[in-house]
N, CA and C atoms as an extended XYZ file, in Angstrom:
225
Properties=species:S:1:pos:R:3:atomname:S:1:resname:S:1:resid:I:1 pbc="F F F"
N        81.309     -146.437      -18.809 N   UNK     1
C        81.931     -147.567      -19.461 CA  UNK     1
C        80.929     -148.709      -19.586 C   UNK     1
N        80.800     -149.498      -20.701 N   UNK     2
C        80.068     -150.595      -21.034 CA  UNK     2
C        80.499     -151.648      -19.772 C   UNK     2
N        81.606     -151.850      -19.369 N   UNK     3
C        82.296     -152.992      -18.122 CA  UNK     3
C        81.913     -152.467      -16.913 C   UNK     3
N        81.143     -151.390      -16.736 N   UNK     4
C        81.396     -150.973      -15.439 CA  UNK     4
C        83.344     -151.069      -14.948 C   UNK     4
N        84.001     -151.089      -15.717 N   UNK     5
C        85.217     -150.468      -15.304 CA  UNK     5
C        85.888     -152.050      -15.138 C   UNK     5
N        85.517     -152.966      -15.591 N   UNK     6
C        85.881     -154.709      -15.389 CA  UNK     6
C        86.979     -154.400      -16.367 C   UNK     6
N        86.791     -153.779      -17.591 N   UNK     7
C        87.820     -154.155      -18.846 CA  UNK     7
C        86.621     -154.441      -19.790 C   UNK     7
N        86.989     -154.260      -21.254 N   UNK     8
C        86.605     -154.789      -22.530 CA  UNK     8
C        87.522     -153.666      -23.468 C   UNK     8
N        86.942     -154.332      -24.618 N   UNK     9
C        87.997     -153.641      -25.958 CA  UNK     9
C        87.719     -151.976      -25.958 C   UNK     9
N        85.983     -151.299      -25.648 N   UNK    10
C        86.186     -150.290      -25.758 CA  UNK    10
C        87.219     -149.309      -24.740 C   UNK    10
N        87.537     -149.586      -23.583 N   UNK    11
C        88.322     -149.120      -22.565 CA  UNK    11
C        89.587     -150.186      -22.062 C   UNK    11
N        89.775     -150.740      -22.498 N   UNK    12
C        91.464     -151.538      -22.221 CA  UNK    12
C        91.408     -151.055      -20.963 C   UNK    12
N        91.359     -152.440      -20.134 N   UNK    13
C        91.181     -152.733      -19.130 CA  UNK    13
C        90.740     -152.056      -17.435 C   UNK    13
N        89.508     -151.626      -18.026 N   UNK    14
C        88.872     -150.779      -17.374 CA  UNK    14
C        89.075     -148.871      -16.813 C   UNK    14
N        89.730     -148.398      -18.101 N   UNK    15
C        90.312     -147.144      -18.152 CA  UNK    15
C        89.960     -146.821      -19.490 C   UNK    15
N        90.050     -146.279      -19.611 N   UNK    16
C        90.081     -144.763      -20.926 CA  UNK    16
C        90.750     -143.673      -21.035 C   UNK    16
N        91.518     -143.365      -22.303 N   UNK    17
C        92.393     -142.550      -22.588 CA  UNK    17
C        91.562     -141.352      -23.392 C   UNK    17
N        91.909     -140.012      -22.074 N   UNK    18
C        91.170     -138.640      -22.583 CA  UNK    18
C        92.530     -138.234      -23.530 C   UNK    18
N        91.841     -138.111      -25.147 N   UNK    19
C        92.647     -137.484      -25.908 CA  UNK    19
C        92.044     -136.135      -26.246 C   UNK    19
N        91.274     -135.425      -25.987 N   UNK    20
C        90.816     -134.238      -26.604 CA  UNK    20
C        89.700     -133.962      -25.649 C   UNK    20
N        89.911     -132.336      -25.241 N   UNK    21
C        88.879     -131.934      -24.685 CA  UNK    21
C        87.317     -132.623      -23.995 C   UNK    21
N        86.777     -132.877      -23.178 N   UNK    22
C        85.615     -134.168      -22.803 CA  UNK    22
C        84.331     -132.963      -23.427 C   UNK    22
N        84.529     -131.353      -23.025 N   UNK    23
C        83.510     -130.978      -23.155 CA  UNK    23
C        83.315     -130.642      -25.028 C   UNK    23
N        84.656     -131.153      -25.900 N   UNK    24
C        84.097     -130.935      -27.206 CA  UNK    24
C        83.071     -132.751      -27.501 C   UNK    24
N        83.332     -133.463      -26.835 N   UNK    25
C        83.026     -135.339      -26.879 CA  UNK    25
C        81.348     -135.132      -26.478 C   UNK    25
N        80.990     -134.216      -25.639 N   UNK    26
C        80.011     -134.051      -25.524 CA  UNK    26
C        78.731     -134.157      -25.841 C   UNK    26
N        77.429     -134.699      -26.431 N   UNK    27
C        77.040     -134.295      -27.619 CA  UNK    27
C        75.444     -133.761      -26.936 C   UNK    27
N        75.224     -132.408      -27.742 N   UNK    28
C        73.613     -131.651      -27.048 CA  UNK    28
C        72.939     -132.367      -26.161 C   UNK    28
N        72.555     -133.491      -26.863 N   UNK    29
C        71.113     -134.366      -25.392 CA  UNK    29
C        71.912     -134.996      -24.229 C   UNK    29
N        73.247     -135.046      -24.189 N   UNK    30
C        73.653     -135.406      -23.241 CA  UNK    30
C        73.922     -134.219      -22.683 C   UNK    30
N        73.845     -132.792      -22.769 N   UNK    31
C        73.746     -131.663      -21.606 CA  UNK    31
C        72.519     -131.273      -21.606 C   UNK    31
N        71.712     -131.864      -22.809 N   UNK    32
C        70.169     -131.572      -21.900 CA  UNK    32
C        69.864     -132.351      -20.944 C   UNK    32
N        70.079     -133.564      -20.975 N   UNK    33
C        70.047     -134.790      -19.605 CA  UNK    33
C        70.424     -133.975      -18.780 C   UNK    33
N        71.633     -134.065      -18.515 N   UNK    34
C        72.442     -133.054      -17.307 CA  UNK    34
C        71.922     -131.986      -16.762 C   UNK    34
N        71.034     -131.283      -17.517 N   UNK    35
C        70.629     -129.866      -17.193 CA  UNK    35
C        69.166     -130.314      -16.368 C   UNK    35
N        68.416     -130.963      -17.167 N   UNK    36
C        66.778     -131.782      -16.972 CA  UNK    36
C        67.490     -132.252      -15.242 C   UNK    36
N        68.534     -132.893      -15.098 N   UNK    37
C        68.883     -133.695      -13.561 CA  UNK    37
C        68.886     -132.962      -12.466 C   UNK    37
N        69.409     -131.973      -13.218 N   UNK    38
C        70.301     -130.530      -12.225 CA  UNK    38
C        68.862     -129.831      -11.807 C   UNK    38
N        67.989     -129.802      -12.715 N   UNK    39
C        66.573     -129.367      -12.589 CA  UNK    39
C        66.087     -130.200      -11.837 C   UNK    39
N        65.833     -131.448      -11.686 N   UNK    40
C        64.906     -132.418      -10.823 CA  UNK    40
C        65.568     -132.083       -9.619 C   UNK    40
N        66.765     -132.293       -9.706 N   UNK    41
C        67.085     -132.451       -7.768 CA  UNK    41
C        66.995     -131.083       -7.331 C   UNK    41
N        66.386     -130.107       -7.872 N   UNK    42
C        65.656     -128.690       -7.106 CA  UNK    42
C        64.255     -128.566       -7.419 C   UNK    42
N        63.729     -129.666       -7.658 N   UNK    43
C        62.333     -130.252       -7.375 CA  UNK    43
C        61.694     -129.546       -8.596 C   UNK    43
N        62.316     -129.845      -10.136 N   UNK    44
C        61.388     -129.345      -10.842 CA  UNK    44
C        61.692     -130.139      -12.200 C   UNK    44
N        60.896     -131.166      -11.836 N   UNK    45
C        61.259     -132.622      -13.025 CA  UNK    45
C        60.793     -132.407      -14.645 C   UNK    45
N        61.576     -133.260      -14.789 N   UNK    46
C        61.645     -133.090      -16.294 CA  UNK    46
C        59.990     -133.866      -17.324 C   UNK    46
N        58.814     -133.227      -16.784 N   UNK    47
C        57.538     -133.389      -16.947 CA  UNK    47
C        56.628     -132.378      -17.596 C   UNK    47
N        55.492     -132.575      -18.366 N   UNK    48
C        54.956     -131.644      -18.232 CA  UNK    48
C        54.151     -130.522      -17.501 C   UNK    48
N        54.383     -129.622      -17.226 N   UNK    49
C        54.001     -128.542      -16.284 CA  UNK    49
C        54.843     -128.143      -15.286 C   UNK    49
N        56.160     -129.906      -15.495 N   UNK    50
C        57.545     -129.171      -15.196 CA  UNK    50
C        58.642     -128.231      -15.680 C   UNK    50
N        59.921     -129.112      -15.928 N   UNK    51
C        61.253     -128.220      -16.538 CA  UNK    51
C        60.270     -128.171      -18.128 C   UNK    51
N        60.125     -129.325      -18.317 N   UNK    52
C        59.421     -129.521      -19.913 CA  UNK    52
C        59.151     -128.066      -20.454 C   UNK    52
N        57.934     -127.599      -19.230 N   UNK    53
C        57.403     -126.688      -19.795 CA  UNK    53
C        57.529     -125.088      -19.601 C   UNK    53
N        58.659     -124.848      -19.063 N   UNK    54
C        59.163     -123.754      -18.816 CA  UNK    54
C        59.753     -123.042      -19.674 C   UNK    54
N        60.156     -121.747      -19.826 N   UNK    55
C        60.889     -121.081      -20.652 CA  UNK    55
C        62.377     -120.950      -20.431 C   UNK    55
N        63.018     -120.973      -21.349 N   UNK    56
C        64.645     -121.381      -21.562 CA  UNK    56
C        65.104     -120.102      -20.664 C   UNK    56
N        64.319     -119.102      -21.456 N   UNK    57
C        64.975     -117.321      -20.017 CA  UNK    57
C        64.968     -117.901      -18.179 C   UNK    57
N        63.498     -118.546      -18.350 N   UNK    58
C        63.670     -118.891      -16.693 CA  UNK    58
C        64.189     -120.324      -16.003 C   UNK    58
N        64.668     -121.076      -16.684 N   UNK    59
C        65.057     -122.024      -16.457 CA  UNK    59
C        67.032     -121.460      -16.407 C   UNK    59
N        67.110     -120.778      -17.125 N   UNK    60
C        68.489     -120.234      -17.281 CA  UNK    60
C        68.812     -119.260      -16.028 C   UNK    60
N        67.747     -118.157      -15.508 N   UNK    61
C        67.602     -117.447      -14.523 CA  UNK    61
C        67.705     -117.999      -13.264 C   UNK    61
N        66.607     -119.165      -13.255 N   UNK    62
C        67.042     -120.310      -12.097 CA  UNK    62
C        68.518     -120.747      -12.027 C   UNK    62
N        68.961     -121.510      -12.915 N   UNK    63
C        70.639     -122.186      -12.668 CA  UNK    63
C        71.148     -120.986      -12.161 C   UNK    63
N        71.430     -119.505      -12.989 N   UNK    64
C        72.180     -118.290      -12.186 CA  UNK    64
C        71.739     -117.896      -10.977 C   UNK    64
N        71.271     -118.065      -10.378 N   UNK    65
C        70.658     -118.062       -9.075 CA  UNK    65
C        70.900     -119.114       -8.032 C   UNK    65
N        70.768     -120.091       -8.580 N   UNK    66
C        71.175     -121.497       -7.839 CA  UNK    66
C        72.427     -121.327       -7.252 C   UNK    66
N        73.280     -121.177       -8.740 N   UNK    67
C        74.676     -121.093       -8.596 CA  UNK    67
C        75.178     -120.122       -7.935 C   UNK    67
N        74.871     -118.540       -8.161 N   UNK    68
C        75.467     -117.509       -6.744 CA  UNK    68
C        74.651     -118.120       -5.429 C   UNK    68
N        74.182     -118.656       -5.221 N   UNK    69
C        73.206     -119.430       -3.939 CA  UNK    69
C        74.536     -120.123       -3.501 C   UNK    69
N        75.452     -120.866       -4.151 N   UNK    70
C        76.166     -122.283       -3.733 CA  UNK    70
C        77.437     -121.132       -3.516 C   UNK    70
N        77.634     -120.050       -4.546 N   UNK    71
C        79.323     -119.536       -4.220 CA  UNK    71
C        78.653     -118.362       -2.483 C   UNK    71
N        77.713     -118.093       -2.446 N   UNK    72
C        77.276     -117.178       -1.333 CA  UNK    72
C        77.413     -118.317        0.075 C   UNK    72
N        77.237     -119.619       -0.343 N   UNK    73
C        77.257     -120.547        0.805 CA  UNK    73
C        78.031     -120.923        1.686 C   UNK    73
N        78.920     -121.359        0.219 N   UNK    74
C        80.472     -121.790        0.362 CA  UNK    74
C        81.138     -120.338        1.644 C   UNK    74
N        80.939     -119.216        0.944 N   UNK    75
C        81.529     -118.028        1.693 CA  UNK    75
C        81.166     -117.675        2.948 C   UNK    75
């Protein structure tokens, strides 16, 4: 939110009304951000010779891995 959640016209009074799906509101560079973050905090920043420069197969291989890592944890 632009108010940090104080209130203004775009969010009436510090809220927002979800009318439709958040993940169609979405838009590409804001899940590449997300993805680039998810990458840094497993120590592989969004630089060159970092995430930058990796291949989409192993950067994708990593998250599936990560992720059975977290459901194997949990268990």
């Amino acid at each position: 939110m632009a108010c940090n959640g104080a209130g203004c016209d775009e969010c009436q009074g510090g809220r927002i009304e979800i009318t439709q799906c958040p993940l169609e509101v979405i838009t590409p560079d804001v899940w590449e951000v997300m993805e680039l973050a998810q990458l840094y905090e497993k120590g592989l920043p969004p630089v060159a010779g970092g995430a930058l420069d990796q291949a989409k197969s192993f950067v994708e291989a990593c998250r599936a891995i990560w992720n059975d890592e977290a459901v194997w944890k949990k268990e």
